[in-house]
The first five atom37 places (N, CA, C, CB, O) and aatype in JSON, in Angstrom:
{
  "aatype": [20, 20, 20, 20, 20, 20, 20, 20, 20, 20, 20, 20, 20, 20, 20, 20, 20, 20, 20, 20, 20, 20, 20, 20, 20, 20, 20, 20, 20, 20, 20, 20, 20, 20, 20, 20, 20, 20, 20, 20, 20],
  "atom_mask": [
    [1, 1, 1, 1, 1],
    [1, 1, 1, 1, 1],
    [1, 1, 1, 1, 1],
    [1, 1, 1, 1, 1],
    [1, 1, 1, 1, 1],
    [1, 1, 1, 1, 1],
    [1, 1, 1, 1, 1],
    [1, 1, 1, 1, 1],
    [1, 1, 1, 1, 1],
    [1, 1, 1, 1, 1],
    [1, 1, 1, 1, 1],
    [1, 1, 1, 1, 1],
    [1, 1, 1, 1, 1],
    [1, 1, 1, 1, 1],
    [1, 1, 1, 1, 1],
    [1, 1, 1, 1, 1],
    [1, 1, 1, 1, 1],
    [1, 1, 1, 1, 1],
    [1, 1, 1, 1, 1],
    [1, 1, 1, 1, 1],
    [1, 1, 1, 1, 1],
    [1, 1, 1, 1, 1],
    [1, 1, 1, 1, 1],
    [1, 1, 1, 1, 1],
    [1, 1, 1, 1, 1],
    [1, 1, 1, 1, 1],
    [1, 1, 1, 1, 1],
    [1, 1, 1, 1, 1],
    [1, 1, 1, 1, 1],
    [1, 1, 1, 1, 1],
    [1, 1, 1, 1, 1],
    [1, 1, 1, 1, 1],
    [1, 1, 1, 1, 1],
    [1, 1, 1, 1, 1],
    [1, 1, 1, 1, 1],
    [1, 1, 1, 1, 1],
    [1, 1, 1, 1, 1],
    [1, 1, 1, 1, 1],
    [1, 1, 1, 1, 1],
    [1, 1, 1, 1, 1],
    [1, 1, 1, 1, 1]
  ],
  "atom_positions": [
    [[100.12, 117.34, 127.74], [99.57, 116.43, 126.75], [100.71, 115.88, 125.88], [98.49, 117.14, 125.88], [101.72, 116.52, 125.59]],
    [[100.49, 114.9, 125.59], [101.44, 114.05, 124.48], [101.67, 114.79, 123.37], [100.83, 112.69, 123.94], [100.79, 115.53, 122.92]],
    [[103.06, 114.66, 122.7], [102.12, 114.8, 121.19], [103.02, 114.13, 120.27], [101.77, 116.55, 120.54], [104.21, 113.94, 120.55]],
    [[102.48, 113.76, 119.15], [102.77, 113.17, 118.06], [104.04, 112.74, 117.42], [102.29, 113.77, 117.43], [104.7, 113.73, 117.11]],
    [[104.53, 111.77, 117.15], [105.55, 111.97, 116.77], [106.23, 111.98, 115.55], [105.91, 111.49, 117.27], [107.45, 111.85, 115.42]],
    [[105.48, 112.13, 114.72], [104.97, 112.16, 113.52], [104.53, 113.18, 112.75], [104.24, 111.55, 113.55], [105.07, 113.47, 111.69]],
    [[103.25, 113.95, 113.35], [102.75, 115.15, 112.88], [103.49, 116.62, 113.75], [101.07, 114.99, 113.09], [103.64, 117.78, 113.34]],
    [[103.86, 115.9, 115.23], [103.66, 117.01, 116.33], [102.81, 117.67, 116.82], [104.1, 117.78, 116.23], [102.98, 118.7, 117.47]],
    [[101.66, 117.06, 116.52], [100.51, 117.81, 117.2], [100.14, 116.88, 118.5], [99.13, 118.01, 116.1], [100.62, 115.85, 118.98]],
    [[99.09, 117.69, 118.82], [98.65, 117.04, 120.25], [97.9, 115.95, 120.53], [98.0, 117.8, 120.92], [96.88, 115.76, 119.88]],
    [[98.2, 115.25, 121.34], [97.44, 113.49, 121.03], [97.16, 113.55, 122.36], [98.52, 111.82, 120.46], [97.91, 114.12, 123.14]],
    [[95.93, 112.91, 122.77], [95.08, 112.05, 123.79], [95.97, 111.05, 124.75], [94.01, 111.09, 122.9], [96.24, 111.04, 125.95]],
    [[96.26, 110.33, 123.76], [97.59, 109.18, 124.0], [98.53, 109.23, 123.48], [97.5, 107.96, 123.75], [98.81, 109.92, 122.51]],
    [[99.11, 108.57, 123.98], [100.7, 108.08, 122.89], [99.88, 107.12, 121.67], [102.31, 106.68, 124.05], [98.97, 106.29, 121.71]],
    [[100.81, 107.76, 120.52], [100.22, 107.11, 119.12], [100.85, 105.66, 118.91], [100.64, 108.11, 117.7], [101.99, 105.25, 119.17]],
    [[99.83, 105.05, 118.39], [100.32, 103.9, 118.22], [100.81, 103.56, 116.3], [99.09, 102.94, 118.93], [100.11, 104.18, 115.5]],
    [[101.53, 102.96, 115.91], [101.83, 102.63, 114.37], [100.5, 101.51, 114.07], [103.68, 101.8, 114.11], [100.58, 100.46, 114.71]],
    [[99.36, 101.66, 113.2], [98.91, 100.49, 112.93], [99.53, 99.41, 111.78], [97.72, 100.81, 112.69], [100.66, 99.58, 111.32]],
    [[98.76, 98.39, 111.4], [99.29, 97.62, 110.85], [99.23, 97.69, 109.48], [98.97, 96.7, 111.28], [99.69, 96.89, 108.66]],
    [[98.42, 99.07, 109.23], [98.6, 99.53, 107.4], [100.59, 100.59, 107.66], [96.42, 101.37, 106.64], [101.22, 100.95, 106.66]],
    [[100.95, 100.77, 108.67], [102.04, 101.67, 108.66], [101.68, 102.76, 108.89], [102.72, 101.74, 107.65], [102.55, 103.55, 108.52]],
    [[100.35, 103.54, 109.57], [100.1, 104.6, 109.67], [99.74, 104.66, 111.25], [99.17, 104.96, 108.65], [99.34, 103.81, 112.04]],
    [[100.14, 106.37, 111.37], [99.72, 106.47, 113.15], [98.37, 106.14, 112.99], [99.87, 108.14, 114.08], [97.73, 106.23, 111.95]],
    [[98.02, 105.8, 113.96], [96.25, 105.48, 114.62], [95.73, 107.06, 114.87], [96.17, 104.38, 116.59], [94.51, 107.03, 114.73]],
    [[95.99, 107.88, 115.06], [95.8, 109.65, 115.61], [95.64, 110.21, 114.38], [97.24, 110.53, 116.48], [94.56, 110.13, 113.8]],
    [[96.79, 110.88, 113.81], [97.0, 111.65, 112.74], [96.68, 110.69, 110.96], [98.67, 112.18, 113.08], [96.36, 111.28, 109.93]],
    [[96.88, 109.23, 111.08], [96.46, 108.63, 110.0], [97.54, 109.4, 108.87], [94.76, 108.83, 109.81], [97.15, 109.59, 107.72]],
    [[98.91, 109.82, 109.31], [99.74, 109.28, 108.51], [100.78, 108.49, 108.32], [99.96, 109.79, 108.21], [101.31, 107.84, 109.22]],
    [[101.27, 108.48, 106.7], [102.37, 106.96, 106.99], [103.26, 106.96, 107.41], [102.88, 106.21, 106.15], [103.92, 107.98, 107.23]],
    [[103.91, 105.77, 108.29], [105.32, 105.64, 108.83], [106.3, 105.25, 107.91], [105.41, 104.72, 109.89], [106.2, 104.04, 107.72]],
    [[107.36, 105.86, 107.13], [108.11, 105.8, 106.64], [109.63, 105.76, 107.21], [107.74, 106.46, 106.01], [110.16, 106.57, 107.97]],
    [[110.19, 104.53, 106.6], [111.62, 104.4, 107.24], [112.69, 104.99, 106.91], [112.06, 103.32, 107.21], [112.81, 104.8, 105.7]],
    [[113.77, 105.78, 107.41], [114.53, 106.43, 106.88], [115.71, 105.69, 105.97], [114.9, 107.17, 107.86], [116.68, 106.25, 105.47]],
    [[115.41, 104.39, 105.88], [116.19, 103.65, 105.22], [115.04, 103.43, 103.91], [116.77, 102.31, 106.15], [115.65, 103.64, 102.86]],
    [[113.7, 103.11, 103.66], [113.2, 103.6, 102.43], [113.06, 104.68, 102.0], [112.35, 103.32, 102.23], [112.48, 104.76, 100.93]],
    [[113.57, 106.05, 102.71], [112.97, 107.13, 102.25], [114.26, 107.36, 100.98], [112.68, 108.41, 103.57], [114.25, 107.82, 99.84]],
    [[115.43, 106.7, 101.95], [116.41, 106.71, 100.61], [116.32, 106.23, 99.76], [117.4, 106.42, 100.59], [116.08, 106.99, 98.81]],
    [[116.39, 104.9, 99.44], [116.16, 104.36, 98.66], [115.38, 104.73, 97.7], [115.99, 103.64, 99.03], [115.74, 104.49, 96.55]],
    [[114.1, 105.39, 97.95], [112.98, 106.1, 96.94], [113.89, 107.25, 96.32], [111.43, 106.82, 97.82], [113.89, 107.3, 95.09]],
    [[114.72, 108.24, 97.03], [115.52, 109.6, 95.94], [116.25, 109.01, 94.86], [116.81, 110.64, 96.75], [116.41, 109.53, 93.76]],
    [[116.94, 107.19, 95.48], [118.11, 107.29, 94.33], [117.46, 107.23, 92.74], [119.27, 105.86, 94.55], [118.2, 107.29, 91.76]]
  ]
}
């Protein structure tokens, strides 16, 4: 089984990103590692 790439859990399918920024599966957000910086400084 697939799994997540995001949560790591086990998925049906391969997850897709929707268009709020969140997986379609697990329903959490995709965050870029280039905003995640930006948010510490």
């Amino acid at each position: 089984m697939v799994k997540c790439g995001i949560c790591g859990g086990e998925a049906p399918k391969q997850p897709c990103i929707t268009e709020e920024g969140k997986c379609d599966i697990c329903h959490k957000k995709v965050v870029l590692a280039e905003e995640k910086r930006e948010q510490h400084k």
